[in-house]
LUMDRENZA-663727 format. One line per 2 residues: their letters; for each residue x, y, z of C-alpha. Coordinates in steps of 0.02 Angstrom, whole numbers, plus 50000, padded with zeros to 5 digits. Example, Ala and Ser with C-alpha at 12.3 -4.5 7.8 and 13.67 -1.06 7.14 Angstrom:
BEGIN
as> 50615 49775 50390 ~ 50684 49947 50357
***
This chain:
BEGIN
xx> 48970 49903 50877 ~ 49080 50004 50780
xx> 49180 50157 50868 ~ 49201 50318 50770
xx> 49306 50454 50810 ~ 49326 50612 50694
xx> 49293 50804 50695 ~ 49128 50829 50591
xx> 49142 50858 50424 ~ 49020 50890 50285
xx> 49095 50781 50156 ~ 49209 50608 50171
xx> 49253 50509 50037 ~ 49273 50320 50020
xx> 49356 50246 50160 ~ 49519 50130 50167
xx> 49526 49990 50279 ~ 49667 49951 50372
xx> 49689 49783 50483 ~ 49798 49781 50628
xx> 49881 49631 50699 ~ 50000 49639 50869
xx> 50069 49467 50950 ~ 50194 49437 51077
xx> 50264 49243 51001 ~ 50367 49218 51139
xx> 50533 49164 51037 ~ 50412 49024 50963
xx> 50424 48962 50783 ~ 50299 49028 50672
xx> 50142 48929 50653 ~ 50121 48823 50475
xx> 49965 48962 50445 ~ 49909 49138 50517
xx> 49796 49154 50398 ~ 49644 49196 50502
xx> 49741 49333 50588 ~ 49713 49443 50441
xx> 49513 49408 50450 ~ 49393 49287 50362
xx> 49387 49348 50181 ~ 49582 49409 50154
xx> 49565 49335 49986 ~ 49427 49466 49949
xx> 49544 49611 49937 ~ 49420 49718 50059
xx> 49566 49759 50172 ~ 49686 49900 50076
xx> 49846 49893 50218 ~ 49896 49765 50348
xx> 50007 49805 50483 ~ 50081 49675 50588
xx> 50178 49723 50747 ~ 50268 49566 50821
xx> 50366 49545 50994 ~ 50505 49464 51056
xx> 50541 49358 50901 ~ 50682 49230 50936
xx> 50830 49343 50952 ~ 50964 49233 50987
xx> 51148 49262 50912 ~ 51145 49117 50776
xx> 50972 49174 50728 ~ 51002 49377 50717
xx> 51159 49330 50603 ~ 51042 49218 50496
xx> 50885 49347 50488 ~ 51034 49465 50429
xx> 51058 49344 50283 ~ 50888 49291 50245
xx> 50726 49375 50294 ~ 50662 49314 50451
xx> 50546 49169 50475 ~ 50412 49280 50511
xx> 50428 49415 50397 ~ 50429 49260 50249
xx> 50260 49189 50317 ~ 50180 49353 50318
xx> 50247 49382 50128 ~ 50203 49208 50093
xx> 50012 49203 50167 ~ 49986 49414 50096
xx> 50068 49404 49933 ~ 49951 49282 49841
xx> 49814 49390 49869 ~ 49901 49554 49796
xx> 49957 49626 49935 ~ 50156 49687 49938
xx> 50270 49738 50085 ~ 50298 49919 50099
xx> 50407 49944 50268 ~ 50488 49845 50375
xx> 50589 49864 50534 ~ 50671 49796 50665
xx> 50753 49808 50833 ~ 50801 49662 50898
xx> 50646 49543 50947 ~ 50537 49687 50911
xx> 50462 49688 50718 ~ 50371 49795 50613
xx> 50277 49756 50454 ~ 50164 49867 50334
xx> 50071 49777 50195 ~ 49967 49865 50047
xx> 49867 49820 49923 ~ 49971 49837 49743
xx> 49864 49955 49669 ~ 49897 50089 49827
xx> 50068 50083 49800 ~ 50100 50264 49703
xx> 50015 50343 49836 ~ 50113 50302 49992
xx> 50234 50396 50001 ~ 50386 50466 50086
xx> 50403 50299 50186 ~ 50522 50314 50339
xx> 50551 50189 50498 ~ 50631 50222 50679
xx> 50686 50137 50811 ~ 50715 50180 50993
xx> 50796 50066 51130 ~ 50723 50091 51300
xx> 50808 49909 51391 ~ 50955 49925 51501
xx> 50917 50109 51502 ~ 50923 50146 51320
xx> 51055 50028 51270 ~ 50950 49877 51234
xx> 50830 49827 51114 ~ 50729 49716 51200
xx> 50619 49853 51265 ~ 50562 50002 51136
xx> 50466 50052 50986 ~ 50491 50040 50819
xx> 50383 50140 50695 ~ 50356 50163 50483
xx> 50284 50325 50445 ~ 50200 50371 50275
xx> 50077 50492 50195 ~ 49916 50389 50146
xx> 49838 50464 50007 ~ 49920 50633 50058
xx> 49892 50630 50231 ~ 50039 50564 50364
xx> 49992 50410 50449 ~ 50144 50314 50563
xx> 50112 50146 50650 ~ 50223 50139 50817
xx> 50232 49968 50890 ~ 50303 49944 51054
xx> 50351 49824 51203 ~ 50358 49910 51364
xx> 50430 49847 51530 ~ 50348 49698 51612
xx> 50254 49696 51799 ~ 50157 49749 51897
xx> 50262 49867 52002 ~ 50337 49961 51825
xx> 50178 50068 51770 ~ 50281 50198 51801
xx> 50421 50156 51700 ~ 50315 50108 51566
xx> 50226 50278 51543 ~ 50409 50350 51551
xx> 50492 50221 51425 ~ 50321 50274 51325
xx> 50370 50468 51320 ~ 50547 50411 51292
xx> 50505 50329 51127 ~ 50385 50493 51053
xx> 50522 50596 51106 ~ 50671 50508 50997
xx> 50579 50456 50865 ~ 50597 50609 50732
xx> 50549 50593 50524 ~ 50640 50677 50416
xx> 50540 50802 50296 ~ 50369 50874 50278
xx> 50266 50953 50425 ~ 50239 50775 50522
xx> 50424 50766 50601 ~ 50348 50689 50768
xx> 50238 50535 50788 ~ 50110 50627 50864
xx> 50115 50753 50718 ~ 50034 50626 50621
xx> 49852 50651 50571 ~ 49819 50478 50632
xx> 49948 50383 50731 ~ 49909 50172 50780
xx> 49999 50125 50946 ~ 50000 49945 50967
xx> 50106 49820 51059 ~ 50149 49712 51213
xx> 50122 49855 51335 ~ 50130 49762 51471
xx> 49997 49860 51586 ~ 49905 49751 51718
xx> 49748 49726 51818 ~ 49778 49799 52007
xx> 49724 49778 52150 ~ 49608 49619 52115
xx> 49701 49451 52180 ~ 49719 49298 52042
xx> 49561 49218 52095 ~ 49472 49365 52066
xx> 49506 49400 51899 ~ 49490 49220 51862
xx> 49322 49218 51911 ~ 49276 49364 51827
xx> 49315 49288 51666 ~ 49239 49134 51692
xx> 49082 49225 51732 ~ 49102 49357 51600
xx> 49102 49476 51699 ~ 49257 49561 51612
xx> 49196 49773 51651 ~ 49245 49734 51826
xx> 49413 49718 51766 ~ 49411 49884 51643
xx> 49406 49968 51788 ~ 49570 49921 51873
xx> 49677 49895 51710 ~ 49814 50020 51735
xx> 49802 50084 51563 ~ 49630 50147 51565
xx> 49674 50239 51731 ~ 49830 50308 51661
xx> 49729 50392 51505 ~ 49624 50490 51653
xx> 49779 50535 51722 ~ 49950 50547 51613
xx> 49954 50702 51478 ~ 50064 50589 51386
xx> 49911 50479 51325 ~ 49801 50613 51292
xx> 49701 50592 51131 ~ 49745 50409 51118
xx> 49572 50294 51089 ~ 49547 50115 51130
xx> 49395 50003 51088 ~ 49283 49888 51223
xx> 49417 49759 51264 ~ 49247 49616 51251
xx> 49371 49479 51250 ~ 49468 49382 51399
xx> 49649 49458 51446 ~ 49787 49396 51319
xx> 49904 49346 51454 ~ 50000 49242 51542
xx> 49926 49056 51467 ~ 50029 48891 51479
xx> 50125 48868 51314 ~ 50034 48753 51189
xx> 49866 48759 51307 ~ 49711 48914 51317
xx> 49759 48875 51503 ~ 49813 49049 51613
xx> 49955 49036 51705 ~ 49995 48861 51819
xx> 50173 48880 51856 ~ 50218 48930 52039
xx> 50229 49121 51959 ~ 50041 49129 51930
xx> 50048 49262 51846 ~ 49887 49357 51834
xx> 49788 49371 51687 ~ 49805 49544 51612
xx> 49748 49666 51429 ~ 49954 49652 51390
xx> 49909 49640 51190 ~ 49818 49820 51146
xx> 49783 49917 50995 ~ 49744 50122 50998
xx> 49726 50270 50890 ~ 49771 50456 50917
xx> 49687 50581 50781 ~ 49795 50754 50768
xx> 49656 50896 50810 ~ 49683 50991 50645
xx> 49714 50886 50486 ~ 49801 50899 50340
xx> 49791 51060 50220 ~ 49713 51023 50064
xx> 49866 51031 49935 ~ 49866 51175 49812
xx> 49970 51300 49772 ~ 49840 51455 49797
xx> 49862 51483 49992 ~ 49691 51577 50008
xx> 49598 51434 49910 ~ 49699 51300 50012
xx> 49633 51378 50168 ~ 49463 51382 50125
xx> 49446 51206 50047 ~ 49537 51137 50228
xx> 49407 51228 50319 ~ 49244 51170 50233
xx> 49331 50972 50201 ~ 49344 50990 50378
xx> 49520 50951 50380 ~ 49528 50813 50513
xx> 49527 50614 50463 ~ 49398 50494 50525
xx> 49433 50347 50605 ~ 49309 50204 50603
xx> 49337 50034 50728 ~ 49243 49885 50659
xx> 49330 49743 50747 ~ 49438 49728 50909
xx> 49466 49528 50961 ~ 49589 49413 51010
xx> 49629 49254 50920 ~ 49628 49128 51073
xx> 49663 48991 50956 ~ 49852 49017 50951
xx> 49958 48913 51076 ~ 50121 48939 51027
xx> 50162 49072 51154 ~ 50102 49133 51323
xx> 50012 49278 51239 ~ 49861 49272 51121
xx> 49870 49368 50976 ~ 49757 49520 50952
xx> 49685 49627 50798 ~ 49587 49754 50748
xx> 49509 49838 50585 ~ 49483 50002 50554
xx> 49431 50132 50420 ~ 49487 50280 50388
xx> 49385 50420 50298 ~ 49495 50565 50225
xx> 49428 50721 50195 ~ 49512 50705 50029
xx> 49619 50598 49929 ~ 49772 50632 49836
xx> 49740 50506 49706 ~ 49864 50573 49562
xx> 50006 50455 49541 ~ 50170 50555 49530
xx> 50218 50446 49372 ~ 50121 50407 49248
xx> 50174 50256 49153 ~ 50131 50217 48958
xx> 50178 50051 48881 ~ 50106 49907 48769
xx> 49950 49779 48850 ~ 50067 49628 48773
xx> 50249 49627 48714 ~ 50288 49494 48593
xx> 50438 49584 48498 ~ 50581 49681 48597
xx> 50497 49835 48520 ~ 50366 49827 48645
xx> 50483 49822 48784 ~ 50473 50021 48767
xx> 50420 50114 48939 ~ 50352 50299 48919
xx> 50330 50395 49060 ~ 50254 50557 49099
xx> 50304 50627 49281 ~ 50226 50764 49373
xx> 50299 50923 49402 ~ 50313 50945 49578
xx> 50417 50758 49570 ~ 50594 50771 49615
xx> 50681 50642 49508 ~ 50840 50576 49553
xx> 50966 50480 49443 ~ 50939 50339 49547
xx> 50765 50314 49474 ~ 50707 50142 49411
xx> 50586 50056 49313 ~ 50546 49884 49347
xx> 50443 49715 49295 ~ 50366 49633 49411
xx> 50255 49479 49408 ~ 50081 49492 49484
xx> 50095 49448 49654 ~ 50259 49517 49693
xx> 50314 49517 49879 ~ 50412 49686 49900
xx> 50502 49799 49780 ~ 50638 49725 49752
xx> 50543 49579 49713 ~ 50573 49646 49520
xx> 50610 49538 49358 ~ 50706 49663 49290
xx> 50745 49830 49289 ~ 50836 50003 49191
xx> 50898 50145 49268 ~ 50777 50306 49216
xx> 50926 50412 49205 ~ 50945 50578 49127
xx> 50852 50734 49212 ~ 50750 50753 49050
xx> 50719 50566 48999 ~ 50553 50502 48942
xx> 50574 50327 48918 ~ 50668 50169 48959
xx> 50678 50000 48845 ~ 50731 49847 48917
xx> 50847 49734 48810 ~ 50801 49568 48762
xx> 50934 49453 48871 ~ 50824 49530 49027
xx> 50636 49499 49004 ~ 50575 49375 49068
xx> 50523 49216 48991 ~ 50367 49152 49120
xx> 50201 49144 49029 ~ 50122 49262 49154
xx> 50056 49436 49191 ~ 50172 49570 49234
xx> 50165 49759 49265 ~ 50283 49903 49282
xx> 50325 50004 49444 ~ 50434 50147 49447
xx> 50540 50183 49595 ~ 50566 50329 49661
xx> 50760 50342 49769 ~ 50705 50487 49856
xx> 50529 50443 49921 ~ 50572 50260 49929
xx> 50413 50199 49881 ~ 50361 50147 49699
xx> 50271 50327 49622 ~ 50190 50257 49459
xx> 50122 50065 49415 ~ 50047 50018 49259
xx> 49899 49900 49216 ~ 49936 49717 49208
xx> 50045 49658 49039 ~ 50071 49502 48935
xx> 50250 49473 48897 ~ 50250 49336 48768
xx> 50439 49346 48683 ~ 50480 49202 48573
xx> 50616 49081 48682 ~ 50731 49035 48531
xx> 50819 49200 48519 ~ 51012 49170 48511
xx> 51058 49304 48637 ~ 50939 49220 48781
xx> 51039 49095 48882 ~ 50913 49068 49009
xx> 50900 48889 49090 ~ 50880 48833 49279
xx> 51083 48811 49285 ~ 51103 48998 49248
xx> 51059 49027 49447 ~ 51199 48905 49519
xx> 51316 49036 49614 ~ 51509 48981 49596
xx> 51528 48997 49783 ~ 51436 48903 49902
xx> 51367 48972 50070 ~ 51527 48936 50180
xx> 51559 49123 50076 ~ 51509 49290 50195
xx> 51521 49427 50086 ~ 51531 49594 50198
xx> 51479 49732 50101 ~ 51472 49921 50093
xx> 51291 50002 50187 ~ 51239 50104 50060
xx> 51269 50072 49887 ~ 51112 50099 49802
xx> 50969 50009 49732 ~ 50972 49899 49627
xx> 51133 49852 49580 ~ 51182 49792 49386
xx> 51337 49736 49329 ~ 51479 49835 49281
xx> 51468 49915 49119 ~ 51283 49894 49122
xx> 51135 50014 49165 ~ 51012 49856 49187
xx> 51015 49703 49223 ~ 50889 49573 49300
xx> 50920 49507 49482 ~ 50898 49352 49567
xx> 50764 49382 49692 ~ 50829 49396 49857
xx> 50767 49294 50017 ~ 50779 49457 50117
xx> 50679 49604 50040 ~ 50772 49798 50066
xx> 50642 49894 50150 ~ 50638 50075 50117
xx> 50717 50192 50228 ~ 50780 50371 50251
xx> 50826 50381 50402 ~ 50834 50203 50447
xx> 50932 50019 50446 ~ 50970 49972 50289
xx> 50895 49790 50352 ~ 50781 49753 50504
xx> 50931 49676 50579 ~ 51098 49739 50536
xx> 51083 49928 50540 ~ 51214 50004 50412
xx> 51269 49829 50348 ~ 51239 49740 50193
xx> 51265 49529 50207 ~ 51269 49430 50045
xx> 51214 49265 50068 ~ 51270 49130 49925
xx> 51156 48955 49902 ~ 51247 48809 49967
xx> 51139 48711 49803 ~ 51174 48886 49698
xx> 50968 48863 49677 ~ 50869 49044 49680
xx> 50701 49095 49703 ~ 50688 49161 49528
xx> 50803 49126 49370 ~ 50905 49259 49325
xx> 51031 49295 49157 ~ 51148 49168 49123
xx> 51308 49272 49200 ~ 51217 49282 49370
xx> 51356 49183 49440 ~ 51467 49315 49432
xx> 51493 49448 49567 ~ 51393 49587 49520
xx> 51444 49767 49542 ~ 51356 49939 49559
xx> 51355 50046 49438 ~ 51282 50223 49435
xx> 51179 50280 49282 ~ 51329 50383 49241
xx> 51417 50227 49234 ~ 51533 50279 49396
xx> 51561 50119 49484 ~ 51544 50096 49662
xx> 51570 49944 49813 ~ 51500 49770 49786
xx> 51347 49750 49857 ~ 51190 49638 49889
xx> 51058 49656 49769 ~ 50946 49678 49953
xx> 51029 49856 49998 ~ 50953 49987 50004
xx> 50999 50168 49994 ~ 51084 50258 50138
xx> 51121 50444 50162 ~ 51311 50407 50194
xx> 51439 50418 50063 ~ 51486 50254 50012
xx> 51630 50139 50060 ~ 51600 50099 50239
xx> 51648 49904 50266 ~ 51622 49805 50432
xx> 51719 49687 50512 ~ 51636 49503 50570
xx> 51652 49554 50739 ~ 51561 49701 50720
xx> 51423 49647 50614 ~ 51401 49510 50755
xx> 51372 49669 50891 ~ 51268 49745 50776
xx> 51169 49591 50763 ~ 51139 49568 50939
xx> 51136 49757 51014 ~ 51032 49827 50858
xx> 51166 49969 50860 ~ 51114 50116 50728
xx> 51260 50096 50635 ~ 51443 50009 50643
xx> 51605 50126 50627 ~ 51614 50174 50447
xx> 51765 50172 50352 ~ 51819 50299 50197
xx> 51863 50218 50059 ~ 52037 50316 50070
xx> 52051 50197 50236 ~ 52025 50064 50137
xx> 52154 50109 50031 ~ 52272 50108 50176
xx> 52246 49960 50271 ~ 52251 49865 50096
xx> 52430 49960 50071 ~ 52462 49899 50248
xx> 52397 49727 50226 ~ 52523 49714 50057
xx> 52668 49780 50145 ~ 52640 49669 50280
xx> 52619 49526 50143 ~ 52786 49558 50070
xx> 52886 49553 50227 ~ 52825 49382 50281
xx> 52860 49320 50126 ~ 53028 49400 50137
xx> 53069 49321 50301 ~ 53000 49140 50249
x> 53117 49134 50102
***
């Protein structure tokens, strides 16, 4: 039966549907296929946004300095398993063994917007990340939504320190922009996680028994989480389906057997999923305050929020937990459905001048010169998943035209995004395009070879945090990237990747081989260059943008700290610094050669 909670309204208008995933994997490698976790007909395109929340993913040293490098194992299967059924990754963020991961559908792209993530430590009293919550935040069709998964302490005895670590994490985490600063000043708000809260009083054998037998509302009663929403302020509001399946924890690795080790740890509802609605909703947006007031009031003004599905997938034996999910709809009480760009360009490009991109942007945008436009093949993963791309420069600019070295060559459908810097999202998508150019053209020297890197991956490049996105070669104001293992996950206010917060690692091929050919100088180091042509710091083609001022290098040590403590950010360092120790380092140079001869 499905559970509904909204404030009445007269009118609602076609509902999204959002599927939520949460799964403790115990350090485990990721299964060969998690399909099923995203429900029976993924390929159907009924779902519009999945969310995974994962917990303690393998967090050793040598594998936080590789998921710096590359995308993590699990973040790749999810892209892998999502992407080939149009759905791209939107946030991403991580602390630690603690991962975050919003999918949409393509076509909702140019309406999520302003897309932030946060983390907060709550292990070792704040200083580790092996306890805490991370979160993405987002308005949904013009109305905030922010996903906050979590992993709270462990035991029995903690309840207490779970509710505090809880009010901890809602109390750090703080958005940048707009009216929803808070998570709980979200219309809706998904909590989900590892949350560790038990079954009391009841002995092992007890709760054994009542499983067996089915018998599972005996144990509603003394799960400490549904007695701490009767009795902590902290939870107020927050709304959890039936749990009519048996407790996700603690099984046997690699069996559906609970617990056999001398522990015997009792079975308990670790794995949950629950929704908080904000009482008032969002105001309707115009610019006439006494007909803004009076639409709010008769839309209603509050979001409705729909349960259809709350299970466990007991089929998983990879870890001592189960995995759990949920789907949900949610009915707004309107939609903002006008993209903020509107692009205009050609159904099929078979001469370079189709390769023409108009664009018509809205007036309350905010365009930065950081803008791009982008082709992307159907089915991209993230957005910097791109073919190729051109700066939309110039306050006043209309259009954009690739040149003819950068489109791409693959007899396939494509479509435009533009990307807005400022709201980190992509604002405006076109229709699917042919791009049929003919491959004899002299100034094309495309070939599999043109990927082979001159370096091979023995090379760690360490590389300023926030150069911005994406990056094309000096002297240029486009150029076409190789597609990166490790996607750059929009962020205001957050890590620049899920791993190394403030530091950008570029990886090189040991076989020079890349996921996606690029032009035939791609071996070269590229360089960032400004649409004003003001060069900046090498970086990665996976960095994203940070509110610093550029410059700030890291030293191996220190990205190796960062990798393991999840810290913010390293120490930055001016680029007049850098000046410095390089005069230093010279000077140094020159005496040692001195003294040798």
């Amino acid at each position: 039966m499905a559970l509904k909670s909204n404030a009445a309204s007269p009118l609602f208008l076609s509902s999204e549907r959002v599927q939520i995933v949460t799964w403790n994997v115990g350090s485990a490698v990721p299964p060969d296929d998690i399909t099923s976790l995203f429900g029976p007909n993924v390929s159907d395109g009924n779902i519009d946004m999945f969310i995974i929340g994962l917990q303690e993913v393998n967090s050793m040293i040598n594998k936080r300095l590789k998921d710096a490098l590359f995308s993590d194992q699990w973040s790749e299967l999810c892209m892998d398993t999502l992407s080939p059924f149009g759905y791209v990754l939107v946030a991403s963020q991580r602390m630690q063994g603690v991962l975050l991961l919003v999918f949409s559908k393509f076509c909702h792209l140019p309406f999520l917007r302003g897309v932030q993530t946060e983390s907060t430590r709550t292990g070792l009293g704040g200083y580790w990340g092996n306890k805490g919550g991370v979160s993405a935040r987002m308005t949904v069709f013009g109305h905030p939504v922010c996903f906050l998964n979590c992993h709270l302490p462990a035991h029995m005895r903690n309840l207490e320190q779970r509710m505090e670590d809880f009010e901890s994490i809602l109390q750090q985490q703080q958005f940048e922009g707009g009216t929803a600063t808070g998570v709980l000043d979200h219309d809706v708000v998904f909590w989900f996680g590892d949350l560790n809260f038990r079954i009391e009083d009841y002995d092992i054998h007890v709760v054994k028994c009542a499983i067996d037998s089915n018998k599972l509302p005996l144990l509603w009663e003394r799960d400490q989480l549904n007695m701490a929403k009767n009795t902590e302020s902290i939870l107020e509001g927050f709304i959890e389906g039936p749990l009519n399946f048996p407790p996700t924890y603690k099984f046997d690795v690699g069996t559906h057997t609970y617990d056999t080790s001398a522990k015997k740890r009792k079975p308990a509802w670790t794995d949950r999923i629950l929704w908080r609605l904000r009482r008032t909703g969002s105001p309707v947006p115009t610019h006439n305050a006494a007909l803004q007031r009076g639409l709010t009031s008769w839309l209603g003004g509050a979001t409705k929020v729909t349960q259809h599905v709350y299970r466990s997938h007991m089929g998983f034996t990879i870890s001592d937990h189960k995995p759990v999910s949920a789907l949900f709809s949610l009915q707004f009480p309107f939609k903002v459905e006008m993209p903020l760009v509107e692009l205009q360009v050609n159904k099929e490009w078979s001469k370079l001048s189709d390769a023409t991109v108009r664009f018509t942007v809205a007036a309350t945008y905010q365009r930065s010169s950081w803008d791009w436009v982008a082709i992307y093949k159907v089915g991209f993963r993230h957005h910097k998943d791109y073919q190729a791309y051109v700066w939309a420069k110039g306050e006043h600019a209309t259009q954009v035209t690739f040149s003819e070295e950068d489109l791409p060559r693959d007899d396939c459908e494509y479509m435009l995004g533009y990307y807005s810097n400022n709201m980190n999202s992509i604002v405006g998508l076109s229709s699917p395009i042919q791009i049929r150019m003919p491959v004899h053209s002299p100034t094309v020297c495309r070939s599999e070879s043109s990927d082979v890197s001159s370096e091979d991956d023995s090379t760690l490049v360490l590389l300023a945090p926030n150069s911005r996105s994406p990056s094309p070669k000096t002297g240029k104001h486009h150029h076409r990237h190789r597609r990166s293992r490790s996607p750059a996950v929009p962020s205001l206010s957050s890590n620049p990747l899920p791993s190394l917060q403030g530091l950008s690692l570029c990886p090189r091929s040991k076989d020079g081989q890349t996921r996606s050919r690029s032009p035939c100088s791609a071996s070269k180091k590229e360089r960032l260059v400004s649409p004003d042509t003001v060069p900046s710091p090498t970086i990665s083609p996976l960095t994203p943008r940070s509110p610093v001022s550029p410059g700030g290098g890291v030293t191996a040590p220190e990205a190796l700290i960062a990798a393991i403590l999840g810290e913010p950010r390293p120490a930055q360092v001016s680029p007049t610094e850098v000046k410095h120790i390089r005069k230093a380092g010279e000077t140094d140079a020159a005496k040692n050669m001195k003294i040798k001869s």
